[in-house]
C-alpha positions as CSV (number, residue, x, y, z in Angstrom):
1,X,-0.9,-4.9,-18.0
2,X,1.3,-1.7,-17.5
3,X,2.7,-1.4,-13.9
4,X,4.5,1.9,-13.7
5,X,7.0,2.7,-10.9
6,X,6.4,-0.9,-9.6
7,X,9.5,-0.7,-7.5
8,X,8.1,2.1,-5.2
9,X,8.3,1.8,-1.5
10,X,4.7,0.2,0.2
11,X,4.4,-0.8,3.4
12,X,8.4,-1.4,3.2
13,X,10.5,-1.2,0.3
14,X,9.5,-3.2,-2.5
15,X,6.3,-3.9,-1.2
16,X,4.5,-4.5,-4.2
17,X,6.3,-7.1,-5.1
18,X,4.6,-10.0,-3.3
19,X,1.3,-8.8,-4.9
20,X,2.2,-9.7,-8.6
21,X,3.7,-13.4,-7.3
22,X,0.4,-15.0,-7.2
23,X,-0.8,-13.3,-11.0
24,X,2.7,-13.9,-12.6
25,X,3.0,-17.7,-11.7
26,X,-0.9,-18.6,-11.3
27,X,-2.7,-16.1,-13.7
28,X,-5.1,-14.8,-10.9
29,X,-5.5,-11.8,-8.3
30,X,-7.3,-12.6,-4.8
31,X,-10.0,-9.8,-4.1
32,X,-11.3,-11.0,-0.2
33,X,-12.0,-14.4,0.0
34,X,-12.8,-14.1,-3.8
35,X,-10.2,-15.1,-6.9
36,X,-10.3,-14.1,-9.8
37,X,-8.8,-15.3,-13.3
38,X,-7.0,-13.1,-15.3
39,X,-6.1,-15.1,-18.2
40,X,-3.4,-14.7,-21.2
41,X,-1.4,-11.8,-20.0
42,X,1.6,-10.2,-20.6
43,X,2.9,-7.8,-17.6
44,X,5.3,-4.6,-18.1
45,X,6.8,-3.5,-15.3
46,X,8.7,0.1,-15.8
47,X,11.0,0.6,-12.9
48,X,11.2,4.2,-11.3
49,X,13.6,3.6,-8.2
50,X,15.9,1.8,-10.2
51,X,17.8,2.8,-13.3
52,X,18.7,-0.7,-14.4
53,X,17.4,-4.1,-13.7
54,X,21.3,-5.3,-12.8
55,X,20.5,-2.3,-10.2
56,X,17.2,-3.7,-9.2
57,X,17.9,-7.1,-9.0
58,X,20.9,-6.5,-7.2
59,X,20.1,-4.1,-4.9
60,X,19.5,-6.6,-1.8
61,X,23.5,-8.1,-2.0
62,X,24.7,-5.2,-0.2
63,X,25.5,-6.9,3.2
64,X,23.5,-9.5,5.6
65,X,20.2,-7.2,6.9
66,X,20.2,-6.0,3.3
67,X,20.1,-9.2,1.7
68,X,17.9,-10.3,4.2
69,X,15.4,-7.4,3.4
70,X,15.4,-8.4,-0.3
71,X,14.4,-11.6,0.5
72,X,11.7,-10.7,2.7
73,X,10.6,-8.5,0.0
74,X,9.9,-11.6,-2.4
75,X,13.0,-9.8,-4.7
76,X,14.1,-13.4,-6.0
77,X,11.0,-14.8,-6.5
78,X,9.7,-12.0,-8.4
79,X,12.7,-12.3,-10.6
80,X,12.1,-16.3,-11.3
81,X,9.3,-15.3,-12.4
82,X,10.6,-12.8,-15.3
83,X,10.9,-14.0,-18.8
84,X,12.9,-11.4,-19.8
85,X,13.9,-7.2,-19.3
86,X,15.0,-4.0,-21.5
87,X,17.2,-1.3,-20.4
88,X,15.5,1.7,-22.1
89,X,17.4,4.9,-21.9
90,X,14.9,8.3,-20.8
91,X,15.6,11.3,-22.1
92,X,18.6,12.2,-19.5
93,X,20.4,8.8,-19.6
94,X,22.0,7.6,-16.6
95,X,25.4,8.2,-15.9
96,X,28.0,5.4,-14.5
């Protein structure tokens, strides 16, 4: 499953997040009061806040409220629950 832009602000910033927890560790989505398997899956997520995961993933250590938002925004756990990430330079790379 491709989840573009998966960083975008909803209902808060990084709202999404707390939505893939559930079929990243337990491999199913909750529609209602119904569940749903998903099976064997392998997620992409494609960042378009961020131009970076360091940038992502450290976005939240930039003083107390800030961390605390990150936290409340299920940033850590989504994270755990990575296997791994690529850097991919667009066609106007990033400048640092």
């Amino acid at each position: 499953m491709f989840f573009d832009e998966f960083d975008s602000p909803f209902e808060g910033k990084l709202g999404w997040l707390k939505y893939f927890l559930s079929p990243m560790q337990d491999g199913t989505f909750r529609d209602g009061e119904s569940v749903h398997p998903i099976g064997k899956s392998i997620f992409v997520f494609a960042g378009g806040i961020n131009s970076t995961f360091a940038a992502f993933s450290q976005d939240g250590l930039k003083g107390q409220e800030k961390e605390q938002e990150f936290k409340n925004a299920k940033v850590p756990d989504f994270i755990s629950r990575l296997c791994g990430y690529v850097n991919i330079l667009g066609p106007r790379p990033c400048r640092q």
